[in-house]
C-alpha positions as CSV (number, residue, x, y, z in Angstrom):
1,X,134.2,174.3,-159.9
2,X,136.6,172.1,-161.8
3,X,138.4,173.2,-164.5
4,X,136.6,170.8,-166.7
5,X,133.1,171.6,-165.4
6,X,134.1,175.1,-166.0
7,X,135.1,174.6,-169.9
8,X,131.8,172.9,-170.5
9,X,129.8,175.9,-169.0
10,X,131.8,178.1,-171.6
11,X,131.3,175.6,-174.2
12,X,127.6,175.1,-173.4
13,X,127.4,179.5,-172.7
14,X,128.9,179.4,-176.3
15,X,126.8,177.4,-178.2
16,X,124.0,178.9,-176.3
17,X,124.7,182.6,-178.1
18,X,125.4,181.4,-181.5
19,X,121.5,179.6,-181.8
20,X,120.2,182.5,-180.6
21,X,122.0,184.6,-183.0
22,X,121.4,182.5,-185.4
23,X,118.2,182.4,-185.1
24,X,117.8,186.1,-185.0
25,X,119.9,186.3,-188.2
26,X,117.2,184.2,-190.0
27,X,114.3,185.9,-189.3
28,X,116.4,189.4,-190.0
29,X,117.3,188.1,-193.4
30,X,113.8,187.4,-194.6
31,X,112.3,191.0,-193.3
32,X,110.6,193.5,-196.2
33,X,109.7,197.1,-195.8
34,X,106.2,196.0,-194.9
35,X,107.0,193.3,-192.0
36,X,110.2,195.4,-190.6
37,X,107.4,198.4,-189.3
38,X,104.9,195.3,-187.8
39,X,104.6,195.6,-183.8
40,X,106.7,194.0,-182.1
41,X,106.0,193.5,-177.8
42,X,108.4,196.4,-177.0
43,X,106.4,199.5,-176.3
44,X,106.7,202.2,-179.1
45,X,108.8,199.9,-181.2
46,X,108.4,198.1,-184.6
47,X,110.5,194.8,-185.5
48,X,113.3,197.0,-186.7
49,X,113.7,198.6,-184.0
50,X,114.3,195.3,-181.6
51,X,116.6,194.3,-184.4
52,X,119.0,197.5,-184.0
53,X,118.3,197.3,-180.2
54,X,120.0,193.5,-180.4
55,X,122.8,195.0,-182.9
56,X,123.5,197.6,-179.9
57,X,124.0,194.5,-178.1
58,X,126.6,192.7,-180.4
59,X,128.3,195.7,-180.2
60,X,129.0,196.1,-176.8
61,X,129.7,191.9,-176.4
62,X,132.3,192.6,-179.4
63,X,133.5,195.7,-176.5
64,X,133.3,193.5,-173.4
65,X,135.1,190.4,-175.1
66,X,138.0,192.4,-175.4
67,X,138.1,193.8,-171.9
68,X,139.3,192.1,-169.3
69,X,139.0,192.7,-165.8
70,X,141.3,191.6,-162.6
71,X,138.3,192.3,-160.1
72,X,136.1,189.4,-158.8
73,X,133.2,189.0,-160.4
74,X,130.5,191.2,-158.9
75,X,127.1,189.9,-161.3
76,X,126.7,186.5,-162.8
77,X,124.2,185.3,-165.3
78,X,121.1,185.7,-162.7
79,X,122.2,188.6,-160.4
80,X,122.9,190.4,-164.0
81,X,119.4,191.0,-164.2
82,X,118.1,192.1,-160.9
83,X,118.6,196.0,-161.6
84,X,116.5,195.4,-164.4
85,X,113.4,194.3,-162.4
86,X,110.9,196.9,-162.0
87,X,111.2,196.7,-157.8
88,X,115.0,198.0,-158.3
89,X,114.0,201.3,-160.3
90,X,116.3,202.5,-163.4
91,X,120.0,201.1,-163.3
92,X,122.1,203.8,-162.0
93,X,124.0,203.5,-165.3
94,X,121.4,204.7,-166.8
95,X,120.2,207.6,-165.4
96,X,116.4,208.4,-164.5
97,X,115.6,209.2,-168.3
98,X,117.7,206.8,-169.5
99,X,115.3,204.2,-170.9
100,X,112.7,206.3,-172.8
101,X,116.1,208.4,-174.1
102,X,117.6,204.7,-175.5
103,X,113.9,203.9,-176.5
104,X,113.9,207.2,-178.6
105,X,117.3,207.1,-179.9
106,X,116.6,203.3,-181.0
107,X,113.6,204.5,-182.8
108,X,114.8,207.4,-184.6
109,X,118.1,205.2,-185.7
110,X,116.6,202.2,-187.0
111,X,114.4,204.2,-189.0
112,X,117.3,205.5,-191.2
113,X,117.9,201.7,-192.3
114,X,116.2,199.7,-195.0
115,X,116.4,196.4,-193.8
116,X,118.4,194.8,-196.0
117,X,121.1,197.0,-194.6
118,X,120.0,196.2,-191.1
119,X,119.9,192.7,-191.4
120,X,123.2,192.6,-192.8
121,X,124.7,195.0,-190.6
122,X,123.2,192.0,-187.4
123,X,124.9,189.2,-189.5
124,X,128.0,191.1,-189.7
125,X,128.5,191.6,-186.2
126,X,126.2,188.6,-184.6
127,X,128.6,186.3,-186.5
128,X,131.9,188.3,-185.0
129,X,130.6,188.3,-181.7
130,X,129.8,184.9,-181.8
131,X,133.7,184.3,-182.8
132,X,134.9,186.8,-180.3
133,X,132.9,184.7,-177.8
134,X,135.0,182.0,-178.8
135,X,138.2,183.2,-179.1
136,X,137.7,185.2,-176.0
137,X,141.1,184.4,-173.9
138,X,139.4,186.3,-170.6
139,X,138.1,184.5,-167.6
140,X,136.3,187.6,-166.6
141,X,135.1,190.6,-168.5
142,X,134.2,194.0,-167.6
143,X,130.7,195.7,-169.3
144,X,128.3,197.9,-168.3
145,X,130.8,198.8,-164.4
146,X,130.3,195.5,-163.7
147,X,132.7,192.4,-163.6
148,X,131.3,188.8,-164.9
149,X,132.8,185.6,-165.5
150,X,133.2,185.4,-169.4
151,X,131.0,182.2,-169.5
152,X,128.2,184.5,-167.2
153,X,128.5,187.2,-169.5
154,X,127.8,184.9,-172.7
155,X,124.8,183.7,-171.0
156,X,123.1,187.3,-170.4
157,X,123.6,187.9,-174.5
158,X,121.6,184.7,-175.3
159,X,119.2,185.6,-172.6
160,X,118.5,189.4,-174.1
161,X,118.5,188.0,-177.5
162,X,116.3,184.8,-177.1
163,X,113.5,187.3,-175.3
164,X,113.9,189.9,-177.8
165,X,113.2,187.0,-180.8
166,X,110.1,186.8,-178.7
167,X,109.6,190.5,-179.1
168,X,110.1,190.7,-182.6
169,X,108.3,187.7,-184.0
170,X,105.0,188.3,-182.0
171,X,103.1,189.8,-185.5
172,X,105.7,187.3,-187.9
173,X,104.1,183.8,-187.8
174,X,105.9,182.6,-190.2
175,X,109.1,182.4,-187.7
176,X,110.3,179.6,-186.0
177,X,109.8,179.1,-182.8
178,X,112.2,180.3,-179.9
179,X,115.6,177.9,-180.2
180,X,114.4,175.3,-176.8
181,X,118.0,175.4,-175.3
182,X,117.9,179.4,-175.2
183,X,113.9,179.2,-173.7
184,X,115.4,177.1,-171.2
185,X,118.1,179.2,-170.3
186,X,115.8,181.8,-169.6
187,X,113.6,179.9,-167.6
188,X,116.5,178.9,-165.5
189,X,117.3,182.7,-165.2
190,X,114.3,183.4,-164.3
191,X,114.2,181.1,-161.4
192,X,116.9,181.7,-160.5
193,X,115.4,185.4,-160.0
194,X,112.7,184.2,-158.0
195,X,114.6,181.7,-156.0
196,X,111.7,179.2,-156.9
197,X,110.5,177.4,-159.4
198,X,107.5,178.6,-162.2
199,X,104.4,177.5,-162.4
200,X,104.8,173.6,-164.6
201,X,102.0,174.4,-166.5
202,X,103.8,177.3,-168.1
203,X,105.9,175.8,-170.9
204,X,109.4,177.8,-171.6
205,X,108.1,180.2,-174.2
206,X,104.9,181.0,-171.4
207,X,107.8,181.3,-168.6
208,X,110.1,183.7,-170.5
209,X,106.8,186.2,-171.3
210,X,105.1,186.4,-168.2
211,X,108.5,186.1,-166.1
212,X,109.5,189.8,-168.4
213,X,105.9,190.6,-167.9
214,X,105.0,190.2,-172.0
215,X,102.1,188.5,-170.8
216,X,99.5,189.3,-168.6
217,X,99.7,186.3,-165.8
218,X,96.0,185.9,-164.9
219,X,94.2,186.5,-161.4
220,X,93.9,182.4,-161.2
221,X,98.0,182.1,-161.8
222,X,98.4,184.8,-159.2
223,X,96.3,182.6,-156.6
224,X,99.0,179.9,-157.4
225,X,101.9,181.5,-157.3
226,X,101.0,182.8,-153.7
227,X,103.7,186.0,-152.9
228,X,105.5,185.1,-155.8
229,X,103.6,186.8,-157.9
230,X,103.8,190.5,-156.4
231,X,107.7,190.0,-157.8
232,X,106.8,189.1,-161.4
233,X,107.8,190.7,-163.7
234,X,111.5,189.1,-162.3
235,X,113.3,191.8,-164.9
236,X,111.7,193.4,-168.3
């Protein structure tokens, strides 16, 4: 890849993050004590909860964007994802009671915040992470044992964030809908995952829920995706 090509994937990975952010940040700002506790599609947890989840997130990008790594890049923005499927178990990193010990520590955490001090506690550090992004001098960055290209890495942040706005807005229908770049970077995940393309009739909002298995893909979509669809969900 040309040095060129490869500033516009940063550029275009950049810009990617700070809509999705953004977007996060706005329906954050507008939540009350009564919409913050509504379901969200994450098992066990409440709007709030996927918020502090995504500040967890900012965090570690603010971590990763200052730690470089000398290694080749061992994950990109698609092979990032493939420990998360359900075929490939829990992540090492994570132990075999990992998930239900983050999903309970998330819980009990987020609880302790009213959500104005949540939601400025995201817009503090979404809007750093979104500079450090930017100002990140690193061709490669090391997070989670892993090594990615910095551009890579951005992408997996606006992925996670644009399917957790999913999560989060499901009982808010007053948000806007999912930023269309971010969808589509999630699509193209996604695919990239299956090494195929989804079904056309599934717009990108469709193709980022029943690709993380948020939706239930029906026994007629199954018929059409042939063995396809024994994979899905492609990561959750």
């Amino acid at each position: 890849m040309s040095t060129r090509n490869t500033a516009a994937a940063r550029k275009a990975a950049e810009a990617g993050l700070e809509a999705a952010y953004r977007q996060l940040t706005e329906v954050a700002s507008g939540l009350t004590d009564a919409t913050a506790l509504l379901p969200s599609r994450c098992a066990g947890w409440v709007v709030a909860d996927v918020l502090y989840h995504q500040l967890l997130d900012a965090r570690r990008a603010l971590v990763t964007f200052a730690s470089p790594s000398s290694a080749p890049p061992d994950n990109d923005a698609v092979s990032y994802w493939r420990p998360f499927s359900p075929d490939s178990g829990t992540p090492a990193a994570l132990g075999a009671d990992g998930p239900a010990r983050h999903a309970r520590q998330v819980r009990i955490i987020a609880s302790a915040y009213n959500p104005d001090q949540l939601a400025a506690e995201w817009q503090e550090t979404a809007e750093a992470a979104v500079r450090a992004a930017g100002a990140c001098p690193y061709r490669a960055v090391a997070t989670q044992g892993h090594t990615l290209r910095t551009e890579d890495f951005i992408c997996t942040l606006t992925v996670e964030a644009v399917v957790h706005f999913l999560d989060l807005t499901v009982a808010l229908p007053a948000a806007p809908a999912a930023d269309p770049a971010g969808l589509a970077t999630v699509r193209q995940v996604l695919e990239g995952l299956a090494a195929a393309a989804l079904p056309d009739s599934w717009d990108d909002a469709t193709c980022a829920l029943k690709g993380t298995g948020r939706l239930e893909v029906t026994a007629a979509e199954q018929a059409g995706l042939g063995p396809l669809a024994a994979r899905l969900p492609l990561f959750g």
